[in-house]
C-alpha positions in Angstrom: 102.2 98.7 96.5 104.0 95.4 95.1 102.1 92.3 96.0 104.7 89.3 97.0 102.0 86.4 97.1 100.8 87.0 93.2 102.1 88.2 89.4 101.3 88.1 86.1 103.5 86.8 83.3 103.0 87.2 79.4 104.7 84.1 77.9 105.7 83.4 74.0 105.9 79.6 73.3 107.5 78.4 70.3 108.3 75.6 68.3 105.6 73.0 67.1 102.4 74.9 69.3 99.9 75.8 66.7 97.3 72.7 65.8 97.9 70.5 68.9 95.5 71.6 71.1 98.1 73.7 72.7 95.3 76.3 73.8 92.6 74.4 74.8 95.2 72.2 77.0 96.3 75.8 78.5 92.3 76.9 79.2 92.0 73.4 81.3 95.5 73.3 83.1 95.4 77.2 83.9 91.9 77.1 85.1 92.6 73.9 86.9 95.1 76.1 88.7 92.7 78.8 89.7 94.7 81.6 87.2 93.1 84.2 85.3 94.8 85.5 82.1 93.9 84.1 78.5 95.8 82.7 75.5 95.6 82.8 71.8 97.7 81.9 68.6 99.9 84.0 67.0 100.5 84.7 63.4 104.0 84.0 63.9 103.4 80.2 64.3 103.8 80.7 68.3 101.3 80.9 71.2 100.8 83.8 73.7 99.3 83.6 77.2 99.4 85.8 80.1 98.9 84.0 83.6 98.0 85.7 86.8 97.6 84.3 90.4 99.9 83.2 92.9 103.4 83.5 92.5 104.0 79.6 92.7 101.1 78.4 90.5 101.7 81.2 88.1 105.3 79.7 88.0 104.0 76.3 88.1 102.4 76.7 84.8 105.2 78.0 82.8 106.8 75.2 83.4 103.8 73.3 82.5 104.2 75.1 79.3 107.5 74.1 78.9 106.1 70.8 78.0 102.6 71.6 76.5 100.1 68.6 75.5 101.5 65.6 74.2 101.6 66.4 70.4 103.0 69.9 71.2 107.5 70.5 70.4 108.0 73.2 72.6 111.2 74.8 71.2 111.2 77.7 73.7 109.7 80.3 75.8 109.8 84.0 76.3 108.6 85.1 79.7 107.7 88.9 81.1 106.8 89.8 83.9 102.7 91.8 82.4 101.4 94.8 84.5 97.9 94.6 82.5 94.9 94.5 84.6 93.5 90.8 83.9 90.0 90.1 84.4 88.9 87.0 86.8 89.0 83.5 84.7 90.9 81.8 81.7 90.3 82.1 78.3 91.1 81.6 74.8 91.4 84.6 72.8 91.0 85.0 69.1 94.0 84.3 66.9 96.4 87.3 65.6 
């Protein structure tokens, strides 16, 4: 059965992410939002997340990312809709 009301979303940010506080500012504005999911840094220089909840908070923080913390230079994102079960809470996750 699809559920309507929530998702889940991997998202790829990039441009100037990595040593900005870009993941503990996504811990504090996801969980402020009541979204499970995690994020982490990525070898590549970019940050990974997945966000699950409801549709419009889910959405709501994407677009939140789109922005980041104030010394973040968000160049662009990459958004999928994730099918992975995700475990209740936000956290960070070790680098890779």
């Amino acid at each position: 059965m699809v559920d309507l009301l929530n998702q889940a979303v991997r998202v790829r940010i990039y441009g100037g992410v990595q040593g900005v506080w870009f993941r503990g500012w996504t811990v504090r504005e996801a969980s402020g939002r009541g979204l499970s999911g995690w994020v982490r840094n990525r070898a590549d220089g970019s940050v990974e997340a997945v966000f699950a909840g409801p549709v419009a908070d889910v959405q709501e923080m994407v677009a939140a990312c789109r922005r980041g913390p104030p010394a973040a230079r968000v160049d662009h994102i990459e958004q999928v809709v994730d099918s992975a079960v995700v475990e209740p809470g936000f956290f960070q996750r070790p680098d890779c």
